[in-house]
N, C-alpha and C positions, 0 to 999 in steps of 0.2 A: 745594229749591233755595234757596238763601242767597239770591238777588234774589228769589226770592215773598216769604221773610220780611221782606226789607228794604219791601217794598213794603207787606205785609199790617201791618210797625209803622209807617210811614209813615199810614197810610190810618185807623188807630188813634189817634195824636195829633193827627190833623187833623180826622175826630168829635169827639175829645173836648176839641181845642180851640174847634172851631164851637159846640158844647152849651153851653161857658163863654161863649162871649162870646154865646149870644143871651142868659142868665143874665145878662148884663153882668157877666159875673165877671171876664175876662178883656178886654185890646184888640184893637184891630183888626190890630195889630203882631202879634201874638202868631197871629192865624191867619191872618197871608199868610207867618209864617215855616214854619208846618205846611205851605202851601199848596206852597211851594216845594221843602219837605223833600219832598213827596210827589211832586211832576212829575219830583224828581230821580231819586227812589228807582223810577219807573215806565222813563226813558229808561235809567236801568242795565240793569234787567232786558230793553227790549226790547232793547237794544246786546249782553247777556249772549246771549239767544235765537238772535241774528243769528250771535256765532261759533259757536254749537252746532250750528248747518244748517248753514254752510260747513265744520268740521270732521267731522259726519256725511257729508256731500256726498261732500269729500274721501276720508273714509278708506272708502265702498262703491264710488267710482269703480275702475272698472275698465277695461283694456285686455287685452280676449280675459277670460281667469280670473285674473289677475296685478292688483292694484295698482297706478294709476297712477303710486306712486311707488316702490312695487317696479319697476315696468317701466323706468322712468323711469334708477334707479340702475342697472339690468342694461345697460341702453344704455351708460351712461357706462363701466359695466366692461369692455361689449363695443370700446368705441374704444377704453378705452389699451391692451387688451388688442391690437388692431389695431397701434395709434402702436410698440408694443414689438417685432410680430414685421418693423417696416419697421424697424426700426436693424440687423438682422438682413442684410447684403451677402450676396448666394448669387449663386454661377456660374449660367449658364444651361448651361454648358456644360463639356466638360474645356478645358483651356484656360493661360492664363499671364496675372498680369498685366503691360504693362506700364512704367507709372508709378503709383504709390500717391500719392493726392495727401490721404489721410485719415488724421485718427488718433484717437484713443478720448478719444470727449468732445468732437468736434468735430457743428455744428450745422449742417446742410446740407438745402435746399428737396429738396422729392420730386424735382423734376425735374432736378437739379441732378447734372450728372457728374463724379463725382468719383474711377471705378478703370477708366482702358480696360483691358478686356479683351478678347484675341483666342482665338478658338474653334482648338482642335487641327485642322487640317486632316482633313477625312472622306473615308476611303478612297475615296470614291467619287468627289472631287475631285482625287486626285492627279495629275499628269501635263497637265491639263487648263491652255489657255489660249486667252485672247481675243485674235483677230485682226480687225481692220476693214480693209474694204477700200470703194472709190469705187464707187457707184452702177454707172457700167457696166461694173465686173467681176463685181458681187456677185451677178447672178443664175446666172451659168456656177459658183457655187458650191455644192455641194449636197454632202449627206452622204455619208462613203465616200472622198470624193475625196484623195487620195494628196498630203500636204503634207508640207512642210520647212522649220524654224523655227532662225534665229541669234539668238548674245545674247552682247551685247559681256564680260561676266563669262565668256562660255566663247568665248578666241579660237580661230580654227582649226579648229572644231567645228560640223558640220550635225548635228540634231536631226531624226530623221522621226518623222510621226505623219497620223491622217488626219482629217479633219471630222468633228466628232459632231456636230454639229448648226448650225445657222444660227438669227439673229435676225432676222425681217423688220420689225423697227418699228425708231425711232429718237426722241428726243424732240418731232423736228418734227413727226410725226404723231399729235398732241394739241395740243389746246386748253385753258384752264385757262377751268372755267365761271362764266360769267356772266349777270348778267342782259341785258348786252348784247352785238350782233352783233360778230363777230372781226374782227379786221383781219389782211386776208391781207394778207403785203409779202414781198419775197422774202428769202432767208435770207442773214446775214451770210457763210459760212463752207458749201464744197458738202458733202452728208450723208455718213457716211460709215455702211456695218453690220456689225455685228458676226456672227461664225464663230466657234463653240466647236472647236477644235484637240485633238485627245487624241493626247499625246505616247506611242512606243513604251516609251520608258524613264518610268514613271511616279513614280521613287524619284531623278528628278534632281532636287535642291535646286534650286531656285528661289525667294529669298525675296520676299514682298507687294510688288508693285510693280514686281518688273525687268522691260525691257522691250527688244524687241529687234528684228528685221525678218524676215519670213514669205511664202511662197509658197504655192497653190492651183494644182497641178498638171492642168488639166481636160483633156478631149480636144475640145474647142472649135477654141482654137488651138494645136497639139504645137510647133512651132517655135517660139512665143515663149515657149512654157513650159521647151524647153531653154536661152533665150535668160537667163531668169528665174533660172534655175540656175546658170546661172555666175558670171552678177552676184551674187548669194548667197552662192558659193565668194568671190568675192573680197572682198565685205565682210568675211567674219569672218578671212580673213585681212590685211584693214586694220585689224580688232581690235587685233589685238596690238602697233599701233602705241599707242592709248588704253588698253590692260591695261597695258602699258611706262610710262604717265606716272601 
């Protein structure tokens, strides 16, 4: 190793400057500059030593049978390799977009929405629609029951279909938890629950959102149910006053 040698000529002029100067051959100058040469040429080699265990260290460290700086690089290739397959937009579903609010080469957070998209309607959805109705009609509601649904886009038009099913909760019944006690108060606005509706015609267009007024035919009360029905008939023919404008 080049610092033993620096060390072993070091330690060689500094003998055989001491030899000279107990001779009185030489000054006293002359071997504290040896002395010097040689503390230097000793702190090289231990400094040299030092990076040769850290570089040993180094290159036997390992993580599992890998390198820790094999490991180390494969991680980094594992995320951009990640970072790459996220610029990568994929449907979840069939579907349409529809507004694009991106375009190639644009720099956008993970969480950040930038293509709505709407899923194709699933056949098992079609036909289907949400009706709410007040607390004390909602329990003479139950599945089966023979309904009939208007919608100002189809005037003059009743729709039959019957309950598939009922929602018995509503948001008032939950809490958002805490560490501390609730405060009951009573609710702004009375609750109102939701009734899944499955229309006979399951291929009538209906696009997201229209909305329109519905009956719960039950055998509770028959009379007010045929009462319900006529007001229904005459709503949708008050339609086609609001289709007309």
């Amino acid at each position: 190793m080049a610092g033993e040698a620096q060390v072993d000529l070091a330690q060689q002029t500094f003998d055989r400057q001491q030899e000279l100067f107990e001779r009185k051959v030489v000054a006293q100058a002359s071997v504290d500059t040896a002395t010097r040469n040689l503390e230097a040429a000793q702190q090289n080699l231990a400094a040299a030593e030092t990076a040769e265990s850290r570089a040993r260290l180094a290159y036997e460290s390992n993580i599992g049978d890998v390198n820790t700086s094999v490991a180390q690089a494969q991680q980094q290739l594992a995320a951009a390799r990640t970072n790459l397959d996220e610029t990568t937009v994929t449907a979840p579903c069939d579907g349409y977009v529809t507004n694009v609010n991106i375009l190639p080469g644009t720099i956008v957070s993970a969480s950040a929405s930038v293509m709505p998209f709407v899923c194709d309607q699933d056949e098992e959805l079609k036909g289907k629609v949400i009706a709410t109705f007040d607390q004390g009609a909602f329990l003479a509601v139950q599945p089966g029951e023979r309904a009939e649904v208007i919608f100002p886009m189809y005037p003059g038009q009743v729709f039959a279909g019957r309950v598939d099913s009922v929602v018995d909760i509503t948001s008032g019944g939950t809490l958002t938890p805490s560490g501390i006690l609730p405060t009951v108060s009573l609710p702004t606005s009375r609750p109102r629950f939701a009734a899944v509706i499955k229309l006979a015609d399951p291929n009538l267009r209906l696009p997201a959102g229209a909305q329109g007024e519905g009956a719960v035919y039950t055998e509770k009360v028959p009379f007010a149910g045929m009462l319900r029905m006529g007001f229904l008939r005459a709503d949708t023919i008050l339609n086609y006053v609001a289709w007309g404008t």
